[in-house]
C-alpha positions as CSV (number, residue, x, y, z in Angstrom):
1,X,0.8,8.0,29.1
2,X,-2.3,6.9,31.1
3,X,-3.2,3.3,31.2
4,X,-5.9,3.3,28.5
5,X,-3.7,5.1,26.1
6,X,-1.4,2.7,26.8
7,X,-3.6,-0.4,26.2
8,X,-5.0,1.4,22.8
9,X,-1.3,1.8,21.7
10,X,-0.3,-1.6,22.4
11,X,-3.6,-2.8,20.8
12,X,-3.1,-0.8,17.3
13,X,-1.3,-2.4,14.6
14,X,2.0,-0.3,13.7
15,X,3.3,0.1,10.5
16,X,6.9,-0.6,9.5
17,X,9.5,0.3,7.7
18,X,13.1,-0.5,7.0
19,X,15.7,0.5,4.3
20,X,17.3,-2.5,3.4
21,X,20.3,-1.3,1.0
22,X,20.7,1.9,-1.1
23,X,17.9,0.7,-3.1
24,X,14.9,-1.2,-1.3
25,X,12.6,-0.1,1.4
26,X,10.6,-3.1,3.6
27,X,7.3,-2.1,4.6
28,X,5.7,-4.5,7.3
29,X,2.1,-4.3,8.9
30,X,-0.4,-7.2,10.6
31,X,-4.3,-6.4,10.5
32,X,-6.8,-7.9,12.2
33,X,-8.7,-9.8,8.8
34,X,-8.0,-12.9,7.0
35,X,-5.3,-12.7,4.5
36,X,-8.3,-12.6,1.6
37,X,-9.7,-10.1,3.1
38,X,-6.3,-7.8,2.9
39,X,-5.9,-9.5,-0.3
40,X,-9.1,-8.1,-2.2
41,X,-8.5,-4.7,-0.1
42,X,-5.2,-4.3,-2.1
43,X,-6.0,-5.7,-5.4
44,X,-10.0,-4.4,-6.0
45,X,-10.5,-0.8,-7.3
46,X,-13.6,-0.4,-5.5
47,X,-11.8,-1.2,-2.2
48,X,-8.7,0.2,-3.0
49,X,-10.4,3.2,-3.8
50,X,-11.3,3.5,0.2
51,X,-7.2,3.2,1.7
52,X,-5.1,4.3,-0.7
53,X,-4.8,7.9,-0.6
54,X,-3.6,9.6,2.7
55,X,-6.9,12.0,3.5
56,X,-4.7,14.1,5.4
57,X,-2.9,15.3,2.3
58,X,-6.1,16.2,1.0
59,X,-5.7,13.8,-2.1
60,X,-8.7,11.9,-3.7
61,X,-8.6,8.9,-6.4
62,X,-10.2,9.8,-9.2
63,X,-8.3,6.6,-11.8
64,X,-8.5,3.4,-9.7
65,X,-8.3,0.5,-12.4
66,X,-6.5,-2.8,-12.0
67,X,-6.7,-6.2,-13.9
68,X,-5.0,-8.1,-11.1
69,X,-3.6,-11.1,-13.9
70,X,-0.2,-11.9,-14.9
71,X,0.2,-9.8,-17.3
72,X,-2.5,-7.3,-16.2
73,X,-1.9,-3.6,-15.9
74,X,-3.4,-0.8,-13.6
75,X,-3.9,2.8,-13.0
76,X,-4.2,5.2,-10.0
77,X,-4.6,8.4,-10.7
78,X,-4.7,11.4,-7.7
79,X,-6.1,14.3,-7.8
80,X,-4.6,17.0,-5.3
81,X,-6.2,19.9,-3.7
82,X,-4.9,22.1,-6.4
83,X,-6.7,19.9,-9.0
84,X,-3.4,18.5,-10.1
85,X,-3.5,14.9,-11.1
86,X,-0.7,12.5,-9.9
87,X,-0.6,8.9,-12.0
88,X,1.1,5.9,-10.6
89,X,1.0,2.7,-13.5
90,X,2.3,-0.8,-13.7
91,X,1.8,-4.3,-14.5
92,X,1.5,-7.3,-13.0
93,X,4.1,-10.1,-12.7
94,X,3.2,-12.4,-10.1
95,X,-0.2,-13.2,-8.5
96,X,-1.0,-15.7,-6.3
97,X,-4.1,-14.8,-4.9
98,X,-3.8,-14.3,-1.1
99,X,-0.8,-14.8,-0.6
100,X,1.7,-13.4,-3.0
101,X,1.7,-10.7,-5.8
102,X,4.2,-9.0,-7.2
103,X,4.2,-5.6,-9.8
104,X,6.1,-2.7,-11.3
105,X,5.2,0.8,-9.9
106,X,5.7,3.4,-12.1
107,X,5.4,7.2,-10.5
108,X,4.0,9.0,-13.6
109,X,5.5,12.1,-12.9
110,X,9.3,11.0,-12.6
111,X,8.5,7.9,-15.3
112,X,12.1,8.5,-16.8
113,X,13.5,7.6,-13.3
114,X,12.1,3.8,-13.9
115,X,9.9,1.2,-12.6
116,X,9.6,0.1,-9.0
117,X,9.3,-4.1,-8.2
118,X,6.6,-4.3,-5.3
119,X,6.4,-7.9,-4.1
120,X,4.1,-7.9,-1.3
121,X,3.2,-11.2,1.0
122,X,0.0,-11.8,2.9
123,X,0.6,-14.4,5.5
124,X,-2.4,-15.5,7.2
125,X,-1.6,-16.0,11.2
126,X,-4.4,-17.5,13.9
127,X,-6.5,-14.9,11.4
128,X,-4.8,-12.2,11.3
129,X,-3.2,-11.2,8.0
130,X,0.9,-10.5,8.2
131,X,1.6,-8.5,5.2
132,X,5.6,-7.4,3.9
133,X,6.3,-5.1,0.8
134,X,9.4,-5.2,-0.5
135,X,9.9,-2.6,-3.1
136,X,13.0,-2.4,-5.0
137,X,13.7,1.4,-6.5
138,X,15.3,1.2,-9.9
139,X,18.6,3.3,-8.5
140,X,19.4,4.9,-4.9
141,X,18.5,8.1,-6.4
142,X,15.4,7.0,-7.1
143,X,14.7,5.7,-3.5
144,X,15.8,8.7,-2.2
145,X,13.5,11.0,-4.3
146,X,10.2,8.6,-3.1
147,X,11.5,9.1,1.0
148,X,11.9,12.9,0.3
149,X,8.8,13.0,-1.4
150,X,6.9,12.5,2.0
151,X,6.0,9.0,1.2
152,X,6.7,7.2,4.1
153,X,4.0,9.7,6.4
154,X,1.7,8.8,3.1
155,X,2.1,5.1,3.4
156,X,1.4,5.0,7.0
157,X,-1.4,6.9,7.0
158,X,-2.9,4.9,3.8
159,X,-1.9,1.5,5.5
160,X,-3.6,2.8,9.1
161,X,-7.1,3.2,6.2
162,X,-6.2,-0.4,5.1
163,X,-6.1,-1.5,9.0
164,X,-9.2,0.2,9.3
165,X,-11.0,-1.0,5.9
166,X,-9.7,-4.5,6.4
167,X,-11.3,-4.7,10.1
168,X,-14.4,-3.8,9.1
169,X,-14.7,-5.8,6.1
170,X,-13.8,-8.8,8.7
171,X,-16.6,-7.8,11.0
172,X,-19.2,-8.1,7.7
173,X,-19.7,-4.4,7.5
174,X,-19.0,-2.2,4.3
């Protein structure tokens, strides 16, 4: 590795991810934006719209609604290259805006496996936004089936369009 490609390696923000026990995964990423910034990039449809699904995979959102409340419920809907439509639901149990929110994740297609608890942290540092997702599946098994879905190649490549997304919305541009 040459110098530059060095540099650009050491300055990208990398992604992540530790299994905890048999049942949690820890995602952990810092982006370059305040933590309101990353805040309103995980909690708006409109802006959610833009990270969430991995364009690699070939996978657009065509259901992005949220009603970030305690309480509140939201909908992502994807729509794969074969026109088949993947739903993942939940509600809200905990928001604190900015800093802490926490909601059950429900993937539509394996409902009967049950809900996933997502609590994810934004920690604003010298501003820069640390964020930590600690999802807790509902049995090994169903941790298992999310890593051998593909998900964690997903994830990264959705939270590389949140790094993205979120460093632009810092910079003023849409």
């Amino acid at each position: 590795m040459d110098a530059k490609a060095k540099h650009e390696a050491s300055a990208m923000n990398l992604t992540t991810m530790n299994l905890k026990s048999d049942r949690e995964i820890i995602i952990a990423r810092t982006f370059d934006a305040p933590a309101r910034i990353v805040f309103e990039a995980w909690t708006r449809p409109e802006l959610v719209k833009r990270w969430w699904a991995p364009k690699s995979h070939g996978l657009s959102i065509v259901v992005c609604e949220a009603d970030v409340r305690v309480g509140g419920r939201y909908r992502y809907v994807l729509r794969t290259t074969k026109d088949e439509e993947i739903g993942f639901s939940g509600q809200y149990t905990e928001v604190t805006p900015h800093s802490r929110l926490v909601y059950t994740q429900v993937f539509e297609p394996m409902a009967d496996a049950g809900a996933v608890t997502v609590a994810v942290t934004f920690e604003e540092r010298a501003g820069k936004t640390h964020l930590v997702s600690h999802e807790i599946y509902p049995s090994p098994e169903a941790r298992e089936a999310a890593l051998a879905s593909g998900m964690e190649h997903g994830m990264r490549e959705a939270m590389d369009q949140l790094d993205a997304l979120a460093g632009a919305l810092a910079g003023g541009a849409t």
